[in-house]
C-alpha positions as CSV (number, residue, x, y, z in Angstrom):
1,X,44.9,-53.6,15.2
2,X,44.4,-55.0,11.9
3,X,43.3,-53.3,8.9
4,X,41.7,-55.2,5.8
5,X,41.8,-54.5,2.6
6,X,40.6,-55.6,-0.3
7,X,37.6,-57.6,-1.6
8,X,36.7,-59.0,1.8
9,X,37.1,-55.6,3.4
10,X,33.4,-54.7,4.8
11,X,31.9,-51.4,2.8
12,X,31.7,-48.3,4.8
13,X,28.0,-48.1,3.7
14,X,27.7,-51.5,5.8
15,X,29.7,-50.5,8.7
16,X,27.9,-46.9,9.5
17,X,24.6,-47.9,7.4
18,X,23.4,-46.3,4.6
19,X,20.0,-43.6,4.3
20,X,17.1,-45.5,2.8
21,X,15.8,-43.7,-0.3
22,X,12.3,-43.2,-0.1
23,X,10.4,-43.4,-3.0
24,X,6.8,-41.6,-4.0
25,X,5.1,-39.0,-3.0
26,X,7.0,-38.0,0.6
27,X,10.2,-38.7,-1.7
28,X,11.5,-35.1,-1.3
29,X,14.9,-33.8,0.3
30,X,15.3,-30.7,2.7
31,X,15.9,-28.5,-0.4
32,X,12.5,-29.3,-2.2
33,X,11.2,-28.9,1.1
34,X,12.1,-25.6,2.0
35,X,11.5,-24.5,-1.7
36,X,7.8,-25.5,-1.2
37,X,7.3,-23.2,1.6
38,X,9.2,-20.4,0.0
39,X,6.7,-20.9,-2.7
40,X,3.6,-21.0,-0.7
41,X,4.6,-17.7,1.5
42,X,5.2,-16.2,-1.9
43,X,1.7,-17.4,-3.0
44,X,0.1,-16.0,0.2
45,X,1.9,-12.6,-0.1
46,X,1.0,-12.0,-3.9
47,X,-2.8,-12.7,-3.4
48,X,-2.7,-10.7,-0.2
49,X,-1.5,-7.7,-1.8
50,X,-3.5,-8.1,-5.1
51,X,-6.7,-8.5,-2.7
52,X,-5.4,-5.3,-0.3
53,X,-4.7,-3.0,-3.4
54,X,-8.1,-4.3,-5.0
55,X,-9.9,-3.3,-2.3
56,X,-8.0,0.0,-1.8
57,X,-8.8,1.3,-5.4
58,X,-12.5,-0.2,-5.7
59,X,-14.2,2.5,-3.5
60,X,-12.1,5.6,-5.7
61,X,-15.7,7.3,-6.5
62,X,-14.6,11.1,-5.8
63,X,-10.7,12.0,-6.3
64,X,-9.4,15.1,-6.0
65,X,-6.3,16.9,-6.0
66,X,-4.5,20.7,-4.9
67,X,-2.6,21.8,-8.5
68,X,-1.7,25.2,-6.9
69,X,-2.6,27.0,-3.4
70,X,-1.4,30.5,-2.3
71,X,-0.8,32.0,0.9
72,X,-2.4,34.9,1.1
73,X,-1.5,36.3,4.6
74,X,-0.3,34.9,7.9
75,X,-3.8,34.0,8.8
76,X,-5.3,32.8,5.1
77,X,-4.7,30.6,2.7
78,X,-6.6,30.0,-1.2
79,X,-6.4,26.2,-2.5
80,X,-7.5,25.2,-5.9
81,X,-9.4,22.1,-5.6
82,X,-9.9,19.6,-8.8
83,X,-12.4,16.9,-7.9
84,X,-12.7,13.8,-10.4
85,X,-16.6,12.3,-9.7
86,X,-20.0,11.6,-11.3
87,X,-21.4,14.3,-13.1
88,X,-24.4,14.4,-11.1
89,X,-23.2,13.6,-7.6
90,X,-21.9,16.3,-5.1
91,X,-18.9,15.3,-2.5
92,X,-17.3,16.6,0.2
93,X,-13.4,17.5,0.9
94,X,-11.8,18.4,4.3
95,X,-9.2,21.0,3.1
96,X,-6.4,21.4,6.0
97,X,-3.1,23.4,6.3
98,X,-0.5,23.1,8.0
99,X,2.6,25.3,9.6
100,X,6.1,25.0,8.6
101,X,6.8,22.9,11.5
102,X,4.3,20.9,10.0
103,X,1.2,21.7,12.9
104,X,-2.4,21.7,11.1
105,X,-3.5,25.5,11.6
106,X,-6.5,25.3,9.7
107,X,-9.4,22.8,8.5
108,X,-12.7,23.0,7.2
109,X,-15.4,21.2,4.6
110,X,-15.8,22.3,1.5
111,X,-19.1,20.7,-0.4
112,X,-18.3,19.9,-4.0
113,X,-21.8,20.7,-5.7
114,X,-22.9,18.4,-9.0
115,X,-21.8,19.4,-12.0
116,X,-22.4,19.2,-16.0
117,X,-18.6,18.1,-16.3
118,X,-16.8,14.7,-14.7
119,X,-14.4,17.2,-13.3
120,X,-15.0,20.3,-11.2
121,X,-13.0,22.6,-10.1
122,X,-13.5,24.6,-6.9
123,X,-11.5,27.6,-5.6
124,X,-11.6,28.2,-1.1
125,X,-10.0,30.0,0.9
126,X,-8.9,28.5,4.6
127,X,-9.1,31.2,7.9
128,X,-6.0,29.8,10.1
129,X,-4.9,30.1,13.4
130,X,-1.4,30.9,12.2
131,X,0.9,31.5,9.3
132,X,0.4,29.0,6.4
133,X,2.8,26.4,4.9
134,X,0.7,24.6,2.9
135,X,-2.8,23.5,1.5
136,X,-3.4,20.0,1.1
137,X,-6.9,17.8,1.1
138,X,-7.3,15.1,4.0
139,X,-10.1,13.0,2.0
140,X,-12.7,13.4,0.0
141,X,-16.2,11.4,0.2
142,X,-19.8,11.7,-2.2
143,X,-22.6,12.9,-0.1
């Protein structure tokens, strides 16, 4: 087998061919590629989530939260309820409690009435069906 070398010699790119460059618009590699879809997923996961947590905070009329509860006995429990809504609009809370091994022992409704302030506090005591863990509130809604 001979080998050639020099000016004559053929060019690699001539023996195996050489990639044809495009030029324009479809003119981009693998890497521009897959950084184009990274970007549109990222897109589509931003205004997702804007639109989720948007919706999620647009219907807050009536908040309310438990700053301290007591248990009073093995079958009671008293919960201090702070609800955050319109002066003149009543709501409704479903207070619950739970065990320590976390079973709900007692739930009720307590009505929120209307009140001259934007936030009311209400004081209720829960009847359960076994020794109380905790108080907590399980949603709250304007009636």
């Amino acid at each position: 087998m001979s080998q050639t070398s020099g000016p004559d010699a053929p060019a690699s790119r001539d023996r195996y061919g050489r990639r044809v460059r495009r030029t324009g618009a479809g003119a981009k590699d693998g890497k521009d590629r897959g950084l184009r879809i990274a970007f549109v997923v990222f897109l589509v996961l931003l205004v997702s989530g804007t639109v989720w947590i948007g919706l999620d905070h647009a219907n807050r009329d009536v908040t309310a939260t438990i700053p301290t509860f007591e248990v009073t006995s093995d079958s009671t429990v008293e919960a201090r309820i702070e609800v955050t809504k319109d002066k003149d609009k009543e709501a409704v809370c479903v207070l619950r409690s739970r065990s320590e091994d976390g079973t709900e022992v007692g739930r009720k409704e307590v009505r929120i009435p209307a009140s001259s302030s934007k936030v009311t506090t209400v004081r209720e005591v829960l009847q359960t069906t076994a020794r109380p863990n905790t108080a907590e509130l399980d949603g709250c809604r304007l009636v």
